[in-house]
C-alpha positions, 0 to 999 in steps of 0.5 A: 900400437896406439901411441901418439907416434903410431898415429901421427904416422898412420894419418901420414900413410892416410894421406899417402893413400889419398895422393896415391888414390888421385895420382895419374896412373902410369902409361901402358907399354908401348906395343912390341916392347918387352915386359920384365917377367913377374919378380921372383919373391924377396929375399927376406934378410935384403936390406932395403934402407938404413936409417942412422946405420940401423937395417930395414929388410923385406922382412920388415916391410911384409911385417908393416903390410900386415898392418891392418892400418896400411892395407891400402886397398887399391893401390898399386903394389909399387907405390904400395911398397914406396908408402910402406918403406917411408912407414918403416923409415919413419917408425925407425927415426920415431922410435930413436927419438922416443929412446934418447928421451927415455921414454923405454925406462918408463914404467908405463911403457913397461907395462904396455910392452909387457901387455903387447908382447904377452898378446903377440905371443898368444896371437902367434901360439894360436895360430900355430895351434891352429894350422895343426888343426886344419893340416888334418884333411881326416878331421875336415872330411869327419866333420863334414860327414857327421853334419851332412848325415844329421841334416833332416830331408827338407823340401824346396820348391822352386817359383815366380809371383807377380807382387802388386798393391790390391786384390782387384789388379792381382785378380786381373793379373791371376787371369791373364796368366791362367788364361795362357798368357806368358807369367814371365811377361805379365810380371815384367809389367805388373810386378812391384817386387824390385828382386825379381821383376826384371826375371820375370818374377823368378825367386829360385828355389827355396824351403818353406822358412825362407818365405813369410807364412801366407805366401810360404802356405800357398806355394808347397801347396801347388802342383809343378805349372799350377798359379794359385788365387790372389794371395795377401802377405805384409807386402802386398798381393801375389799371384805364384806359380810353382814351377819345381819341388824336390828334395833340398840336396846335401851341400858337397864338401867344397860348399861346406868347406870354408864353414868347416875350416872357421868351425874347426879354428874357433874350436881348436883355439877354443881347445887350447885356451880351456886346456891352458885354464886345466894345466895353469894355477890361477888365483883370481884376487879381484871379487865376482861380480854380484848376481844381477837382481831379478825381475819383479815376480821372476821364479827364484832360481834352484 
């Protein structure tokens, strides 16, 4: 809702939310006492409040919680509850007040309560469509199956460095650690690399892309305990040790999982909009726009 209603109310709900945010927190039980179980859910229809004889239910107060505008992030359920009924209470007092002053027989509000309901309706129909989608455990498995078996081998290795600002220090720290000295120690004190210093220089593994070319190049080339020679990149000098390699292993479905389900949302609402564009008659009125003009001493396209 974006009237001037909607948003006097939601600074209202703001500066709940900040009185809340700063109120004391109330006192734990005293020990030995009896804590009331955990309330079963709400009936729905329960009426919680009446403003000029007109019902507010539980319905309506889980509907204002889903309001982005009044998640109130850390706040507790109780006063929660409290700040969302007052919401209800003065959306329902707003609302009679806008209708005794006729502002429902405007054209205007028409038009954006024709807008808003249209854009509910396909909220709600999109929804629907898509918990279709996902209620089919075949499809998420299918989906999982053809991606993993079209992913390519790929090696990783696994690795430490010492990063430093010269040639000269990472000459002197290559030798100590060749020399025998722990690497996991001569990083702690040398290294500048803020991720992984205080690991002893530990980076985990990794594939060849995830590193910058110079240092990627010199450590796929190592062998498992073997320290390369001074190595420059764009943040400085690295001496690596390669501890591991090994094949990237496939992710397991549960890994993959939460990347499948927003796959098969996009594309199931992706489905249902193309299908509705195939099945409905719609004359565009309003002219294409013109083809921007190309660059200068672009090809002309076929």
């Amino acid at each position: 809702m974006t009237s001037k209603m909607s948003l006097a109310l939601a600074g209202f709900v703001s500066l709940a939310a900040i009185g809340v945010a700063t109120a004391q927190t109330p006192p734990a039980p005293p020990p030995g006492a009896t804590v009331p179980a955990a309330a079963t859910a709400a009936d729905p229809a329960k009426v919680v409040a009446r403003v000029n004889g007109d019902p507010i239910t539980e319905a309506d107060l889980a509907l204002a919680a889903e309001d982005p505008a009044l998640s109130l992030p850390g706040t507790d359920p109780a006063q929660k509850r409290d700040i969302l009924l007052g919401y209800a209470i003065d959306l329902k007092l707003g609302a009679k007040a806008a209708e005794a002053s006729k502002l429902a027989d405007t054209p205007d509000f028409k038009r954006k309560l024709a807008y808003f309901r249209d854009k509910l309706l396909v909220d709600e129909y999109l929804e629907a469509e898509t918990k279709k989608a996902l209620a089919d455990p075949a499809a998420a498995r299918k989906l999982y199956e053809e991606t993993t078996k079209a992913m390519k081998p790929e090696e990783e290795v696994r690795a430490r460095h010492i990063l430093v600002a010269d040639e000269e220090t990472a000459r002197k720290a290559a030798a100590r650690v060749k020399g025998g000295e722990d690497f996991a120690k001569v990083a702690a004190e040398l290294s500048t690399d803020p991720g992984s210093k205080t690991d002893g220089g530990e980076l985990g593994f990794f594939t060849k892309d995830r590193m910058v070319a110079p240092f990627a190049e010199a450590a796929f080339k190592l062998k498992p305990n073997e320290i390369s020679e001074p190595v420059k990149s764009q943040f400085g000098w690295h001496v690596i040790q390669t501890e591991e390699r090994r094949e990237k292993p496939v992710p397991t479905f549960d890994e993959m999982k939460e990347q499948i389900d927003q796959y098969l949302t996009r594309k199931a609402q992706q489905d249902v909009v193309l299908n509705l564009r195939k099945s409905g008659t719609v004359e565009r009125l309003d002219p294409a726009p013109a083809a921007a003009p190309a660059a200068p001493g672009a090809a002309p396209k076929p």
